[in-house]
C-alpha positions as a printed NumPy array, in Angstrom:
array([[ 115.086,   77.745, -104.11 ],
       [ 114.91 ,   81.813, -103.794],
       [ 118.278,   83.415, -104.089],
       [ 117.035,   86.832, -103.909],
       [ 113.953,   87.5  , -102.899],
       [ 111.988,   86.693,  -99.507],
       [ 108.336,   87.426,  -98.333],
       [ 108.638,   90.805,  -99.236],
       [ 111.056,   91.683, -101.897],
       [ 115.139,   91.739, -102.049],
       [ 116.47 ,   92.871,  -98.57 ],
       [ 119.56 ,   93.441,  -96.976],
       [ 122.087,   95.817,  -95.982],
       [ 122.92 ,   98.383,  -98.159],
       [ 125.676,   98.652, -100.527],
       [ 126.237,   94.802,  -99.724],
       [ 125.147,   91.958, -101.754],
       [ 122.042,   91.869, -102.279],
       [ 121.616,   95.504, -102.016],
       [ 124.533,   96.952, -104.185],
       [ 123.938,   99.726, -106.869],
       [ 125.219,   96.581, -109.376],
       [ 121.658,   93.918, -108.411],
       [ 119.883,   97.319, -108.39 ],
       [ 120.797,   97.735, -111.785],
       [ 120.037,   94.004, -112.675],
       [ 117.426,   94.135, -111.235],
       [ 115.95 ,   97.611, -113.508],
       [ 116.414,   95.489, -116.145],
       [ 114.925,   92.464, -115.691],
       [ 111.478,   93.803, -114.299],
       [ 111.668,   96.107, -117.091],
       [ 112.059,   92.854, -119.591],
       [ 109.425,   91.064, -117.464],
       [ 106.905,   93.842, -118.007],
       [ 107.533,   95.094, -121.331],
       [ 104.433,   93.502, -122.856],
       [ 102.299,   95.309, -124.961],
       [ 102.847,   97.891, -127.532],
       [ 103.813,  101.644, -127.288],
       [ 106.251,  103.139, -124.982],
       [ 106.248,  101.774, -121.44 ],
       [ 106.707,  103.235, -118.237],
       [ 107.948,  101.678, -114.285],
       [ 107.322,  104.291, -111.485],
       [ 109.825,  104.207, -108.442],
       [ 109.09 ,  105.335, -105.317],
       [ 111.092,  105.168, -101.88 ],
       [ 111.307,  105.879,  -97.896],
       [ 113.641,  108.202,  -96.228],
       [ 116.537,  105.819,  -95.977],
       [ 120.101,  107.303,  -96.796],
       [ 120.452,  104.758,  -99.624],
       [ 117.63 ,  105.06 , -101.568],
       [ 119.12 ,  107.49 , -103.589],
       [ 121.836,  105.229, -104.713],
       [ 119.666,  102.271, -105.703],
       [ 116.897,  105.026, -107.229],
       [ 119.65 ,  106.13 , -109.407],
       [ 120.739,  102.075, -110.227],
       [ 117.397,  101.079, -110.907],
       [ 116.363,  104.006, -112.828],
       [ 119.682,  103.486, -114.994],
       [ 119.052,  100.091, -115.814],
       [ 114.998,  100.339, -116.536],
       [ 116.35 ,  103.107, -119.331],
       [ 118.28 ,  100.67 , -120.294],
       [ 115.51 ,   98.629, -121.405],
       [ 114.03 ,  101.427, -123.307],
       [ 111.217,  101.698, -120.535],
       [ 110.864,  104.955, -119.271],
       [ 110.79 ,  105.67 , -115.243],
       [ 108.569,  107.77 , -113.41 ],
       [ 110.25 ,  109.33 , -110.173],
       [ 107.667,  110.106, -107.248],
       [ 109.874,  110.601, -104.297],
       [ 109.144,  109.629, -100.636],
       [ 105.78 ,  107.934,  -99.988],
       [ 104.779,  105.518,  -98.533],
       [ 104.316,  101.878, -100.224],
       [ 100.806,  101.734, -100.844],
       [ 101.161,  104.786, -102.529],
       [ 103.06 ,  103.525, -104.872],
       [ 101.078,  100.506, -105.554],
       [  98.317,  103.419, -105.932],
       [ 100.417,  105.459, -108.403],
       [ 101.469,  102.51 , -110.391],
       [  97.756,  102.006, -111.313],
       [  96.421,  105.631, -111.463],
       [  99.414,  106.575, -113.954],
       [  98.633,  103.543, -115.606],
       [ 101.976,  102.298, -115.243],
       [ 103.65 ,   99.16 , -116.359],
       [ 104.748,   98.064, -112.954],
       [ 105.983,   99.901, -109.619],
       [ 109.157,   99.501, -107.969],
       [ 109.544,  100.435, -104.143],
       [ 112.698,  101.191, -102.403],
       [ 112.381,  100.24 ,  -98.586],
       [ 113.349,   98.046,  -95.867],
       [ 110.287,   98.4  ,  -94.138],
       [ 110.285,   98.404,  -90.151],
       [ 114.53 ,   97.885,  -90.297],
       [ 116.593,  101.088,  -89.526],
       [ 118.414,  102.659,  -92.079],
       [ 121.593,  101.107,  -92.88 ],
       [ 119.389,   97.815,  -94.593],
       [ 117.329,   98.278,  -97.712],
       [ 114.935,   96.779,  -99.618],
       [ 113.408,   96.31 , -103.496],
       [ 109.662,   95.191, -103.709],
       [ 107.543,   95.404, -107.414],
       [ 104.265,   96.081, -108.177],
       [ 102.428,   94.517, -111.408],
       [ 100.661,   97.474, -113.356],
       [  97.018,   96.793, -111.399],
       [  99.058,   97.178, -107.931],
       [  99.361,   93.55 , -106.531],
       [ 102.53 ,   92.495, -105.387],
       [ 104.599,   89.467, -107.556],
       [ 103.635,   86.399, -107.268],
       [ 106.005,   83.723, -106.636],
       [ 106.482,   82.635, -109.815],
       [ 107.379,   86.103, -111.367],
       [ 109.934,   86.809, -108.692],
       [ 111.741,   83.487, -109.984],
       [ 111.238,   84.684, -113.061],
       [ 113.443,   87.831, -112.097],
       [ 115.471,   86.175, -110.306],
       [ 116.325,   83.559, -113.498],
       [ 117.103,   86.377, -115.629],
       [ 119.503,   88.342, -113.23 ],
       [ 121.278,   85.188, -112.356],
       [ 122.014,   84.324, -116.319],
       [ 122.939,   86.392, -119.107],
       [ 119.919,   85.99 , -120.849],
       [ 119.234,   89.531, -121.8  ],
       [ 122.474,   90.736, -121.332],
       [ 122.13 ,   90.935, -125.558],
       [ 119.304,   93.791, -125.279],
       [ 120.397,   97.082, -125.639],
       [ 118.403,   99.627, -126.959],
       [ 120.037,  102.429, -128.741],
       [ 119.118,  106.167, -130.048],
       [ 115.52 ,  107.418, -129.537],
       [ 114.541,  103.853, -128.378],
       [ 116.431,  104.373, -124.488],
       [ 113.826,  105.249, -121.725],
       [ 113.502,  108.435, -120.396],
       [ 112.864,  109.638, -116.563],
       [ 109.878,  111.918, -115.282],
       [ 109.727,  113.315, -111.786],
       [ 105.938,  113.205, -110.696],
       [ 105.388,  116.572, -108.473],
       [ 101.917,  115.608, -107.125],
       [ 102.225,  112.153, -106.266],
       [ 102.162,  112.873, -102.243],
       [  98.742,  115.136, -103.131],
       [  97.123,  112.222, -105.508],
       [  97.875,  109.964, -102.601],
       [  96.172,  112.232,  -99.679],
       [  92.68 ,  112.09 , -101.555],
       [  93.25 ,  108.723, -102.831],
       [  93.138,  108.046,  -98.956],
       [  90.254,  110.443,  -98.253],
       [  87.831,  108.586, -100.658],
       [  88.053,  105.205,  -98.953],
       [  85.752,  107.63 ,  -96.31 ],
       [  82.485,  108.446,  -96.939],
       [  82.205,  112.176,  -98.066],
       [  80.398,  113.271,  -95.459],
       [  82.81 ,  111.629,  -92.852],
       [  85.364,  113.964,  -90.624],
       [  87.314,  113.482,  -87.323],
       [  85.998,  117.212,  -85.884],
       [  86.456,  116.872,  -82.009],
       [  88.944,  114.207,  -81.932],
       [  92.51 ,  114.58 ,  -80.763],
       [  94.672,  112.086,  -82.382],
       [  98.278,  111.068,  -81.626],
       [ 100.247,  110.091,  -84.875],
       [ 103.942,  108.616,  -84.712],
       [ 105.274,  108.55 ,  -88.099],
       [ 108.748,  107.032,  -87.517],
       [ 110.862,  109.223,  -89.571],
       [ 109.523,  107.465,  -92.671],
       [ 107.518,  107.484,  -95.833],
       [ 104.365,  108.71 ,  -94.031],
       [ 105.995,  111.372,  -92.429],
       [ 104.132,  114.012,  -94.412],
       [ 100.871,  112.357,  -95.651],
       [  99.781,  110.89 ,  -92.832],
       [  99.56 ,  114.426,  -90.438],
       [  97.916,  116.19 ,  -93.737],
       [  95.244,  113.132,  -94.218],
       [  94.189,  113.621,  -90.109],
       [  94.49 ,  117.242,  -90.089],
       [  92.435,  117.536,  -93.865],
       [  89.827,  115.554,  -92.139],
       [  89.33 ,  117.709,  -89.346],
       [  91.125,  115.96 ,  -86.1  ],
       [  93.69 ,  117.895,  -84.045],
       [  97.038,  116.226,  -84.093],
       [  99.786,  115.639,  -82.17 ],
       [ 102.85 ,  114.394,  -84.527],
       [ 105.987,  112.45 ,  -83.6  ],
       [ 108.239,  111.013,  -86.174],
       [ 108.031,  113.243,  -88.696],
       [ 111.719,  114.511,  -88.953],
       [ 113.768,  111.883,  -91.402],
       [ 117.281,  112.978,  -92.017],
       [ 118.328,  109.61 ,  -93.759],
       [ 119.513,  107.832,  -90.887],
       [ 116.715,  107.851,  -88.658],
       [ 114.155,  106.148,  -90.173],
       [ 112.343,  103.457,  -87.36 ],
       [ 115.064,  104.354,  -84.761],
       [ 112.967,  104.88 ,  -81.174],
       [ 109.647,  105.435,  -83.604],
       [ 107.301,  103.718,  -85.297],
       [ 105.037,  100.88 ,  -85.243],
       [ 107.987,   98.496,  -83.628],
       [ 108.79 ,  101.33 ,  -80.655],
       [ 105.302,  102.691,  -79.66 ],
       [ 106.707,  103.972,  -76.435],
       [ 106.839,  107.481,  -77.328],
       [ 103.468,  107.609,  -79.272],
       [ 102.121,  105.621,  -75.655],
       [ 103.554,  109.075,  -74.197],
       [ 102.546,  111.625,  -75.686],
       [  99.067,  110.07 ,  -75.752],
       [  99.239,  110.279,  -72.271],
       [ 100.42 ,  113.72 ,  -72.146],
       [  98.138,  115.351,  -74.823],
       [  94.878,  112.952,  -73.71 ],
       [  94.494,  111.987,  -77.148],
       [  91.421,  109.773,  -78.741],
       [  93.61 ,  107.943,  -80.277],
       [  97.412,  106.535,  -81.603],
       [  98.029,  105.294,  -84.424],
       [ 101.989,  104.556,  -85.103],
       [ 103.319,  103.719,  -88.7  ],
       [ 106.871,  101.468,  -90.564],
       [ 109.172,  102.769,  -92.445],
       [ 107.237,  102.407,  -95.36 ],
       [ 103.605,  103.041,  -94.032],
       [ 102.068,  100.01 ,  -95.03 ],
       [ 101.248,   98.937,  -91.289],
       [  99.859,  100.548,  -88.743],
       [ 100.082,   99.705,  -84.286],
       [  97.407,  101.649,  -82.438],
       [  97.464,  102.942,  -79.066],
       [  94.479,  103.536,  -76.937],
       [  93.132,  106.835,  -75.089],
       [  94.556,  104.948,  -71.777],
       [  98.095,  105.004,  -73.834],
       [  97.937,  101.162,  -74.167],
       [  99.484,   99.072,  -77.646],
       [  96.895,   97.372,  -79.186],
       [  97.402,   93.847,  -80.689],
       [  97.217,   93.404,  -84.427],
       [  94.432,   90.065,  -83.698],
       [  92.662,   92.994,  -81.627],
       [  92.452,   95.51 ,  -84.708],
       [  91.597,   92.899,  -86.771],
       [  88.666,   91.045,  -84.92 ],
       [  87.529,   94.917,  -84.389],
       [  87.734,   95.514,  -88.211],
       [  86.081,   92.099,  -88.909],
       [  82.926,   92.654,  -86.568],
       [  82.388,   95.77 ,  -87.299],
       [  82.228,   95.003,  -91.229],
       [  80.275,   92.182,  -90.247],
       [  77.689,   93.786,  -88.465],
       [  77.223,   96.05 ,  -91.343],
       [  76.758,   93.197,  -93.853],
       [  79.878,   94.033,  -95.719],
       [  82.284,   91.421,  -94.98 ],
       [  82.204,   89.137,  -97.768],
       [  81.398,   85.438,  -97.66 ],
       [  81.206,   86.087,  -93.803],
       [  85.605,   85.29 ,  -93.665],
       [  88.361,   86.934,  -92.354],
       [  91.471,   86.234,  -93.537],
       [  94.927,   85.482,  -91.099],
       [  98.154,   83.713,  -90.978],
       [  99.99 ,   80.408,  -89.048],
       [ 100.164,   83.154,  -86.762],
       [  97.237,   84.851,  -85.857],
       [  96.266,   83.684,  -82.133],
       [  94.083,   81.132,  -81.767],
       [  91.573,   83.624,  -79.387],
       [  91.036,   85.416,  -82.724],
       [  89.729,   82.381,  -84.334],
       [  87.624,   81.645,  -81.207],
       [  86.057,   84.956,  -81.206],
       [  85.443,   84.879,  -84.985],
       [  83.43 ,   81.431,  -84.679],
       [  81.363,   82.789,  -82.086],
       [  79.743,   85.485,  -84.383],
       [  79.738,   83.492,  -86.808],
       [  82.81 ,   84.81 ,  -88.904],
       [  84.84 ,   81.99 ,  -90.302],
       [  88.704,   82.417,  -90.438],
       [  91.195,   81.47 ,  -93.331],
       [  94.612,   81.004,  -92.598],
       [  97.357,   81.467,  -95.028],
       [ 101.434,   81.155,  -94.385],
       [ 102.913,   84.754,  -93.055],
       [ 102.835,   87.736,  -95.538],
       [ 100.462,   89.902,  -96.691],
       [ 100.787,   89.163,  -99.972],
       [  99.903,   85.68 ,  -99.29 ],
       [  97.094,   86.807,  -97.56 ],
       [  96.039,   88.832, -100.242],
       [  96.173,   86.271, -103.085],
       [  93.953,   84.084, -100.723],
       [  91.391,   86.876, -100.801],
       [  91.629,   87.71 , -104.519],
       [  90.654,   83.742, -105.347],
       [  88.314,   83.438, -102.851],
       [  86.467,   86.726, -103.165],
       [  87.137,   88.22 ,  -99.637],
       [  87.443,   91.626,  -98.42 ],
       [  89.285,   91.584,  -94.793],
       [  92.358,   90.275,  -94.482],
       [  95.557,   90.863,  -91.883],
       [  98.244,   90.142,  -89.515],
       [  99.314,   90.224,  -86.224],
       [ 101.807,   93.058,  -87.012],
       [  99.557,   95.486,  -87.967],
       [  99.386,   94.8  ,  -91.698],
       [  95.834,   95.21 ,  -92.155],
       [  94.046,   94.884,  -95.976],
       [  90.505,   96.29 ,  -96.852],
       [  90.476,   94.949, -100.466],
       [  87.867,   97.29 , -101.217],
       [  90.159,  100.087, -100.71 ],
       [  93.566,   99.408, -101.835],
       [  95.558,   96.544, -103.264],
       [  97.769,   96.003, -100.264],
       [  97.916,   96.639,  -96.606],
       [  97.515,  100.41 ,  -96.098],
       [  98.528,  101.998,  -92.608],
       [  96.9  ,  105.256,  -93.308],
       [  93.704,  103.742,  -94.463],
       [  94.052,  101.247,  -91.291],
       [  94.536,  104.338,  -89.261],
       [  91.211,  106.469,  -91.053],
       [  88.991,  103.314,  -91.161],
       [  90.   ,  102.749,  -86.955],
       [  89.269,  106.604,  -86.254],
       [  86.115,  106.392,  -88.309],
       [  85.015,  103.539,  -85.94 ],
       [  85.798,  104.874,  -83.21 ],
       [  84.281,  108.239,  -84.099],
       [  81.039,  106.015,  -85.74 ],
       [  80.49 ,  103.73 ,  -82.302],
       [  80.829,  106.517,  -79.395],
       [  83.413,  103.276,  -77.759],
       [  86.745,  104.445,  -77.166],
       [  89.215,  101.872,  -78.593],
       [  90.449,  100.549,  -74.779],
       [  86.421,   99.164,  -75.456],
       [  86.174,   98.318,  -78.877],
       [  89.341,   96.128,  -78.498],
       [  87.689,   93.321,  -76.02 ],
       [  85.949,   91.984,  -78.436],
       [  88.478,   89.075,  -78.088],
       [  90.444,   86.776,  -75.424],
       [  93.699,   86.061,  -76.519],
       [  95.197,   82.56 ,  -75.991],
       [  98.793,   82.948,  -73.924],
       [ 101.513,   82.931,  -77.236],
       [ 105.278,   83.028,  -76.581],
       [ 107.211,   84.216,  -79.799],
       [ 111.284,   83.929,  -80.084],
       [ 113.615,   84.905,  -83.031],
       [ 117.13 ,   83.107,  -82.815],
       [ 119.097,   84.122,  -85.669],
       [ 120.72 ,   81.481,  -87.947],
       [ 123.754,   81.158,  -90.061],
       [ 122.587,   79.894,  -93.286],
       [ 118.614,   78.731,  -94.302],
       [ 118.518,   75.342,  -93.829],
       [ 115.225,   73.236,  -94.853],
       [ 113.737,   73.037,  -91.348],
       [ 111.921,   69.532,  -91.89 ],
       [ 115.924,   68.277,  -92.703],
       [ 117.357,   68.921,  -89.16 ],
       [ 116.031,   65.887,  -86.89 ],
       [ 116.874,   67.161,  -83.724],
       [ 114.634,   70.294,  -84.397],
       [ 112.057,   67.652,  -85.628],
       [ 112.222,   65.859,  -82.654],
       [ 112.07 ,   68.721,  -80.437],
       [ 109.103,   70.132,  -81.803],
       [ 107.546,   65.853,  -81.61 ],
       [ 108.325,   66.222,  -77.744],
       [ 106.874,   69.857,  -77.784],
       [ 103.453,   69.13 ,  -79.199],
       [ 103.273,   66.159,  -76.439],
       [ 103.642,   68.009,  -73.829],
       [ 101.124,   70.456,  -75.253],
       [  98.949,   67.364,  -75.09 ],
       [  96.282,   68.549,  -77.802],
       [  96.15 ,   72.234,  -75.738],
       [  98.256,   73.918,  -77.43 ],
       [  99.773,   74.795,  -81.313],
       [ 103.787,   74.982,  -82.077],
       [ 104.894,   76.654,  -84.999],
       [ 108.63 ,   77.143,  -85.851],
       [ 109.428,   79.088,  -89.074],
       [ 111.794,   81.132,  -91.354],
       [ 111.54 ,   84.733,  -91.256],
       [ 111.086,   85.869,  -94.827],
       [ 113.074,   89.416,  -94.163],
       [ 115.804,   88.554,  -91.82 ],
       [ 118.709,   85.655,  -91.202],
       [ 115.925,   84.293,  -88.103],
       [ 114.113,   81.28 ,  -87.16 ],
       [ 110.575,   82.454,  -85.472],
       [ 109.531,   79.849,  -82.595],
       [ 105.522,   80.517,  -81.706],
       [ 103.995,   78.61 ,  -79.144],
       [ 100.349,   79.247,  -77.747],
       [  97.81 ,   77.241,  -75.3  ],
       [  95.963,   77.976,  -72.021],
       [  98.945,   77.237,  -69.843],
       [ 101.515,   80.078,  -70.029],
       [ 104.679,   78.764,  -67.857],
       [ 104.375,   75.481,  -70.106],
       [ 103.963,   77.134,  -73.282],
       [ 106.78 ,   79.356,  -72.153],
       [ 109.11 ,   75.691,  -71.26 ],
       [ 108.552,   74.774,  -74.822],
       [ 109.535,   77.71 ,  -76.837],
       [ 112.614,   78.145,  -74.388],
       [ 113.66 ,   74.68 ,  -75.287],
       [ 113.051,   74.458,  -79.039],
       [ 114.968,   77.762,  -79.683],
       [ 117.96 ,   75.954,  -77.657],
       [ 117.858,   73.571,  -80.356],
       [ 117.379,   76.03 ,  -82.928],
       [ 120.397,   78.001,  -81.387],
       [ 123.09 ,   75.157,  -81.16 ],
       [ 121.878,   73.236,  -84.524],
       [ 121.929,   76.295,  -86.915],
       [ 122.179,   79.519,  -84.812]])
């Protein structure tokens, strides 16, 4: 059982356990261990978001990487897939992000990188885990010349802009397009208005003012409703809303509308496939992606892989099976080709350059699919329980799935990032569908809300 880590790194609220300065130091030390693997002097960048806390855990981490006698490599605010950029351009030994993602700014969050930018598998976040929950390198303390040393990287943000800019073709620009960007007070909040405006589109920025406590509060890919605005008021092309830590991206069309991640997707996936370059002719999704997206995939021919909810499950999926396009409702959205994890600015170029490339406007592009009615509901829980050992939840969903009578799908999960229980149900009928999730998140509620 995970005692740390969830779908997406260590998270909680900072300066509490998990997130104290004294895990954050733990922590240092055992992915230093972990990765300290071939000869020479090694080397961990750290990056971060615009969260208050980061500094303290950069500090912790840094400390107890040193520690190791594994030097650290400080690049400041940028977004995640940066990071997972930097770690390989610098030719790193691993990358360690500081971010909570889409939560505001009193939580935090630790997420690693292995040296060719993939996030940890399961089995290596154990392994962390194992070593900071024992004292089994407690003994290893390098001394004299052999403690690591710390490098501030001044360019990072600039290596990042063109790393973004060459998953375009050179000859590509956004001239003539007016494009609203909402960069909720987070890691993008400088990259992505200098990656639109380098590439010629006029912008109209939101977001881009952290102070350390604002981060995803009113902006951002989870509260679109002032990007929806001012696309309205500035007739804009265009949205495109990041998270805290960039790697996401929520669009809004030209009629100031929120686009659906299955939308973006089956877009993406067409449009690829049209071109003959989506490989093995599969999209990859989650439990979660609605069932109109598979529908729409089957019809032109596009066959759809679903994997539990994550993106790095999505990704390993694609790295064994030798696809390209992968993503999730939320707006997590990986072209394999281009980086080695979901990327909201490259989501965000790749959707202008359609746009731009097709003449549609996105309220067009974006009816490429029917979604299927789904009904989603978070009740927060106590304590983690194994779902499949609470029989009145069993039971429920039993009674559920007959009423759905065959026309419908249940799912009732964990969130990986939060104390929740996530209750999906879809099918053609929407008051019925809407019956169902009401009743099993009663019996989520009074069993272990």
């Amino acid at each position: 059982m995970r005692r740390l880590f969830g779908t997406d790194g260590v998270r909680g609220i900072a300066n509490l356990e998990p997130m104290t300065s004294e895990t954050a130091l733990k922590l240092g030390r055992a992915i230093a261990h972990v990765f300290k693997c071939r000869t020479g002097r090694h080397q961990i960048v750290i990056g971060k978001d615009t969260r208050l806390s980061c500094y303290m855990l950069e500090s912790a981490l840094t400390s107890g990487i040193c520690s190791m006698g594994v030097d650290v490599l400080l690049v400041g605010p940028i977004p995640s897939p940066g990071l997972a950029f930097l770690t390989r351009s610098l030719r790193a030994d691993a990358g360690v992000m500081i971010s909570a993602s889409h939560n505001l700014y009193q939580d935090n969050g630790i997420k690693f990188f292995s040296r060719d930018g993939f996030k940890l598998s399961d089995q290596l976040e154990l392994r962390i885990e194992s070593l900071i929950l024992s004292d089994e390198i407690d003994h290893l303390r390098p001394t004299a010349d052999e403690i690591g040393k710390v490098f501030r990287i001044d360019d990072a943000m600039g290596r990042y802009i063109e790393f973004v800019k060459r998953s375009l073709p050179r000859e590509e620009d956004f001239q003539g397009m007016k494009v609203g960007l909402d960069c909720a007070h987070g890691a993008g909040y400088a990259v992505l208005p200098a990656v639109t405006r380098e590439l010629g589109a006029d912008v109209v920025v939101i977001g881009d003012e952290p102070n350390g406590t604002n981060i995803n509060a009113g902006y951002g890919a989870l509260c679109p409703e002032r990007l929806q605005e001012a696309v309205r008021a500035h007739r804009c092309d265009i949205g495109i809303a990041l998270d805290g830590d960039a790697d996401r991206a929520v669009f809004v069309t030209e009629q100031g509308e929120v686009v659906h991640g299955d939308r973006v997707l089956a877009a993406f996936a067409l449009d690829l496939h049209q071109r003959g370059r989506l490989k093995c002719q599969t999209v990859v999704g989650t439990v979660m992606s609605n069932f109109g997206f598979e529908l729409a995939m089957n019809k032109a021919g596009i066959n759809l892989v679903r994997t539990p909810v994550g993106d790095r499950y999505i990704i390993e999926r694609m790295l064994a099976d030798g696809y390209n396009l992968g993503g999730e409702q939320s707006g997590h959205i990986i072209f394999l080709d281009c980086n080695t994890t979901g990327d909201g600015l490259i989501s965000g170029m790749q959707m202008l350059k359609l746009v731009k490339r097709s003449g549609v406007p996105l309220s067009e592009l974006i009816q490429c699919m029917e979604a299927v009615p789904q009904v989603l509901l978070c009740v927060a829980v106590r304590h983690k329980r194994a779902l499949d050992s609470v029989p009145e939840l069993q039971q429920a969903i039993r009674s559920g799935e007959e009423r759905l009578n065959g026309a419908g799908r249940i799912l009732v999960r964990y969130s990986g990032t939060e104390p929740l229980v996530r209750v999906m149900v879809e099918g053609q009928d929407g008051s019925k569908i809407r019956e169902v999730a009401d009743a099993l998140a009663v019996v989520v509620k009074t069993t272990i809300g």
